[in-house]
N, C-alpha and C positions, 0 to 999 in steps of 0.2 A: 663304261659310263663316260659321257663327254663332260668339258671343262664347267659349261653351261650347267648341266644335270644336277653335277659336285655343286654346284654353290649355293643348291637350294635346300641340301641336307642340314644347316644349321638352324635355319626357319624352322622345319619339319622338327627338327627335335626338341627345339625348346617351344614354340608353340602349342605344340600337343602336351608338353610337359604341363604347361596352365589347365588342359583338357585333364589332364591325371587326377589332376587336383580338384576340380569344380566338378565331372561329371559324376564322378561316382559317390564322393563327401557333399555334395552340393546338400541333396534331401537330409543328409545326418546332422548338419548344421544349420540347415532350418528348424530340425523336429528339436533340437537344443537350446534353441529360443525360446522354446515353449509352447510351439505350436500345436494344435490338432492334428492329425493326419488329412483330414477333409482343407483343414485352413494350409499345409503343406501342398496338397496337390492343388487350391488355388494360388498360391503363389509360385510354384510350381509353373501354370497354366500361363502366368503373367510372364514368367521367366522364358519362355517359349515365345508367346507372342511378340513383345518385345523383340526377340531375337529377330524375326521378321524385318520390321524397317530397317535395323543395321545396314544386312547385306544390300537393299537396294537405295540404301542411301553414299555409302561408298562407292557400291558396285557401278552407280550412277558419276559420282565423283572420278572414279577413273576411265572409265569407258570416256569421258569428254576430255581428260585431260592425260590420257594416258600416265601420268603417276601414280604410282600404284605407293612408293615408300612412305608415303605422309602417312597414308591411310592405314598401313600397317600399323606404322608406330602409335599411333592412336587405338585402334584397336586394340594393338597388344599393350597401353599401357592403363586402360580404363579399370582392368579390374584393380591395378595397384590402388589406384583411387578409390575405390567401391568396397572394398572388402570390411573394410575397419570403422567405418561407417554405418556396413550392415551389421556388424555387431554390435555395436555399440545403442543406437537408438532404437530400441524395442518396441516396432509399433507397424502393422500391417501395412498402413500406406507410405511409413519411410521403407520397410523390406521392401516392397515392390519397387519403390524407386532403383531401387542401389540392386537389386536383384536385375531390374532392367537395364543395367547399366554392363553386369557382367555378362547377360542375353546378346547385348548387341555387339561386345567384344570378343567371346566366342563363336559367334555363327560371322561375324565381317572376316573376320582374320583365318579360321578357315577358310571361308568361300573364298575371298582373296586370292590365299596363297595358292589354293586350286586352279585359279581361274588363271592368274597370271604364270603358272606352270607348265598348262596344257597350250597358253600359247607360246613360250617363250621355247618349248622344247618340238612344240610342231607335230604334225600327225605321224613321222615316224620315231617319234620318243618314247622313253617305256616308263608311263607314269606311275604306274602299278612300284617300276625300280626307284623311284623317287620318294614315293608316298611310303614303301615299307621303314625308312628312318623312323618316321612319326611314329609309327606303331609302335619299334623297337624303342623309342624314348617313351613314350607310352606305358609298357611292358615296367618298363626299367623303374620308371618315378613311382611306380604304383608301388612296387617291392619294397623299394626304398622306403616309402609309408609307412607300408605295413610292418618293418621287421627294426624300422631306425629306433632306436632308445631314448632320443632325445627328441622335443618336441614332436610327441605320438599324433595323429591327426585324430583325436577324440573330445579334442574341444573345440568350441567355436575360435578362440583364440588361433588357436596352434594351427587351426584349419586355415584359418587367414593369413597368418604368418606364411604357411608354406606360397597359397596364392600370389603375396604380394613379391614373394620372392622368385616364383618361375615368370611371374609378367615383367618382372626388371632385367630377366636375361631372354625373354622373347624380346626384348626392346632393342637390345645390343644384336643377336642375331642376324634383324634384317640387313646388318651394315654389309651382310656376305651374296647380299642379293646381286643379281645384274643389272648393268642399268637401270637407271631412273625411271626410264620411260619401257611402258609397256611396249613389247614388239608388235610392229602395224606394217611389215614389209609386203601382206599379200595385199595390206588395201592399195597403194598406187595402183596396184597393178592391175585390181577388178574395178578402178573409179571411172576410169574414161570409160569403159565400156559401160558401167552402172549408172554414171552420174544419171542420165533422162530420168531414169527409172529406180531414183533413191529411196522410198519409201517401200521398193520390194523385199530386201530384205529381211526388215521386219515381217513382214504378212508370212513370208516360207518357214518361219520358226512355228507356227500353229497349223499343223498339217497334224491328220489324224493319226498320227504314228507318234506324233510329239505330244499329244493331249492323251491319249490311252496312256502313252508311257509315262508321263508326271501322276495320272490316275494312279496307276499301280504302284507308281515308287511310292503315294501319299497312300494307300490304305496298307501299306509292309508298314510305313515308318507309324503309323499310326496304333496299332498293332505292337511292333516293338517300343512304343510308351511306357508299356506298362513295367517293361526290364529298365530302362533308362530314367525314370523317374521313380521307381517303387522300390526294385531289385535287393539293393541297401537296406529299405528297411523291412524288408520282406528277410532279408540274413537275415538282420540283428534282432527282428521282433519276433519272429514266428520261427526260424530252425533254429534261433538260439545260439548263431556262429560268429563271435565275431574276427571276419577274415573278410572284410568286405575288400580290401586290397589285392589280398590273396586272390581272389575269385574274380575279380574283374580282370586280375594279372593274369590269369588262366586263360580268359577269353582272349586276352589282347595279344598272348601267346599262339592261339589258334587260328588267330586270322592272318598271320603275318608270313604261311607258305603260300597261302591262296592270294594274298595281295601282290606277292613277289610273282607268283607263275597267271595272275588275273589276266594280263597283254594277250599269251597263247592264248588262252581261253575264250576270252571274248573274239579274237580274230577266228577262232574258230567255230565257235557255235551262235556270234552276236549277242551285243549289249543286252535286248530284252529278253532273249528267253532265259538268259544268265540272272534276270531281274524277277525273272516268273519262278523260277527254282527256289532261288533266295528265298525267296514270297513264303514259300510251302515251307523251309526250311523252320522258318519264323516261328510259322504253326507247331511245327513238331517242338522245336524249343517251348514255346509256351504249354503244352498238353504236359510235356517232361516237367516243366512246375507243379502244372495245376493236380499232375496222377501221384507223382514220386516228389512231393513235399521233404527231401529227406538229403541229408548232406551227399550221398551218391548221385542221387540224382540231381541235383543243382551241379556238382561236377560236369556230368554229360551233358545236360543242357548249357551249361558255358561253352563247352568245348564245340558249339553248335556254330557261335559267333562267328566260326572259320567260315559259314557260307554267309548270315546273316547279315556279316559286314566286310569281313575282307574280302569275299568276292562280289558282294553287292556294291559298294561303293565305288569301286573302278569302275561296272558296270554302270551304274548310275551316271559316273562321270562320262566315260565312253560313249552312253547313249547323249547325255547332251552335248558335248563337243563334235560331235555327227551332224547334229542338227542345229547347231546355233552358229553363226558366223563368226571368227575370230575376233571381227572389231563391237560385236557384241554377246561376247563370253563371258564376262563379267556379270551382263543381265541375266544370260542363262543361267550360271550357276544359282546367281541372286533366285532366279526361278525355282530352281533344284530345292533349295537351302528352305525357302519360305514358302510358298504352295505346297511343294512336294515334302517337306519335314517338319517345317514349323507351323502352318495350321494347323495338321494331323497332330503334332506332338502338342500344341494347348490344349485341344478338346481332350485329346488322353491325358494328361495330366489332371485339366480342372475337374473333369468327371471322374478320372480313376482316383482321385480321393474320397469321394461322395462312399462311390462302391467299397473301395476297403473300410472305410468306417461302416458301413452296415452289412457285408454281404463276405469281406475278407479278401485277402491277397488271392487265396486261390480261385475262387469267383472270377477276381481281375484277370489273372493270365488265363482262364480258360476262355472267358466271354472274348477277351480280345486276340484270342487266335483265329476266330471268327473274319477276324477283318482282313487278316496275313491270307486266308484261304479265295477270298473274294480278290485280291492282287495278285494272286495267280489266275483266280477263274477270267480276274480282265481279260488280260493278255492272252490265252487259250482263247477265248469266245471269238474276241477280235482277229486271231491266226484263221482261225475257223472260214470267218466270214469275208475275211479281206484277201489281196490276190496282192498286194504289199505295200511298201512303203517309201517314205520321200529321205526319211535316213540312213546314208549308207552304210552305216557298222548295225542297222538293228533288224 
């Protein structure tokens, strides 16, 4: 691992650390408020949306100004701000505020740190080596949760508390980043030759290999809504477990060989059909809900996560760093992030509360495996009929 590599392992692990905290507690401290489950999954919905403008509004902030540090620390210090807040004033439209607020500093500082990694380490870096810290801090906070004695995360309170305190050491973290300025060494060097022809760039990011592939990555993530926003209280309401720590530590445990060995993978078989697998993988996790309702079977279907996301996500990343230019990386991820995750994940959200409040959790994961099948059928249909494509790892 080079000197560069090392210095983005502190980001990754406290960053994700906020993720520990917000994605899995995020619905148990809503539903604690007092909410519905249908008024859950629209605030839920809001929480998603939101997250949307984040990324391309940073992601826009750096790409012109190459600083990328501001915009982290911003990022990672919004939920500090947000949390104590949303506890406090109990009423739909301040939630959504301050729920919006933790939307936009989850998906910016992600997308971020992604975006600014796969340039700073270049096409032959092994981001798969860099991203598995996050997991493994990940892995770790979640345990931590679950098994600490003292402030349990089963209140809204305590659930805040932990928040405000992994986004005050995401804040310290970035100080181990490199440089201030994002790396732009390959733009001198395509400008002379690009300058006549400056607005090309842009046009070669929507080539039919890059719109199939945002298609598919958005009807997987759309798909996996229903784990990512319900899961939680699909344990603690209907198996009657509470280990919701436990079991997301499970998953975050299972994805973290296939995030380390994803590099091989992808160079081997490419980005998208690694994106089409996933897809199916999805499916099968969701049916292992919706058939085996039963504490084994939520086991197995955790254990699924290992293709669902740790080898989806590199691939998601690898297929867009293929296809988007380094001096606008930033956007693409921003693309990744909010097309391909965050539309898909508001509509599953706002309507998968409607559905569990009349139809139940299992209805949800079954109906929306539905979706995970159709983003593999993409991808197959489009192999089928195409002779290939404009990105070179897909």
């Amino acid at each position: 691992m080079t000197n560069t590599e090392k210095r983005f392992i502190p980001p990754y692990l406290f960053v994700f650390a906020v993720t520990a905290v917000v994605v899995p507690y995020l619905s148990i401290l809503i539903r604690s408020l007092g909410y519905s489950p249908a008024r859950v999954g629209m605030l839920l919905g809001v929480f998603e949306l939101a997250g949307i403008a984040g990324p391309f509004l940073f992601g826009f902030f750096v790409d012109r100004t190459g600083n990328y540090r501001a915009s982290l620390v911003v990022s990672c210090g919004l939920p500090a701000l947000a949390v104590f807040p949303l506890i406090t004033w109990i009423h739909p439209a301040v939630s959504a505020v301050f729920l919006a607020m933790l939307a936009v500093s989850i998906r910016s500082s992600l997308s971020l740190l992604d975006a600014i990694t796969t340039i700073q380490i270049g096409k032959t870096g092994n981001y798969g080596r860099i991203r598995i810290f996050g997991s493994i801090a990940y892995v770790c906070f979640l345990f931590l949760l679950q098994w600490i004695p003292v402030l349990r995360p089963d209140t809204p309170l305590n659930i805040s508390a932990w928040t405000f305190l992994a986004s005050l050491l995401a804040i310290v973290s970035i100080i181990f980043l490199p440089s201030n300025r994002a790396n732009r060494q390959t733009a001198p060097e395509n400008q002379a030759s690009e300058t006549p022809d400056e607005p090309e760039p842009a046009k070669s990011i929507w080539t039919p290999v890059f719109i199939i592939g945002l298609v598919s990555i958005a009807f997987s993530r759309l798909a996996m809504t229903s784990v990512y926003s319900f899961f939680s209280l699909f344990l603690v309401d209907y198996i009657k477990w509470n280990a919701v720590g436990l079991m997301v530590g499970v998953s975050g445990i299972a994805e973290i060989p296939l995030i380390y060995f994803s590099h091989r993978l992808i160079r081997r078989f490419g980005a998208m059909p690694i994106l089409a697998f996933s897809s199916a993988m999805v499916a099968l996790r969701l049916v292992l809900y919706a058939v085996f309702p039963v504490k084994a079977g939520v086991v197995v279907a955790q254990l699924l996560h290992s293709f669902c996301y740790g080898l989806f996500h590199p691939a998601a990343v690898a297929f867009i760093s293929s296809c988007v230019p380094p001096e606008r990386r930033s956007f693409g991820m921003t693309l990744y992030l909010s097309v391909g995750c965050g539309i898909p994940m508001f509509l599953g959200s706002f309507f998968g509360g409607f559905i569990v409040d009349r139809a139940g959790y299992r209805f949800l994961f079954g109906s929306f495996s539905i979706f995970a099948v159709l983003g593999a059928a993409i991808y197959i249909v489009y192999r089928l009929r195409s002779t290939g494509g404009s990105c070179s790892s897909s």
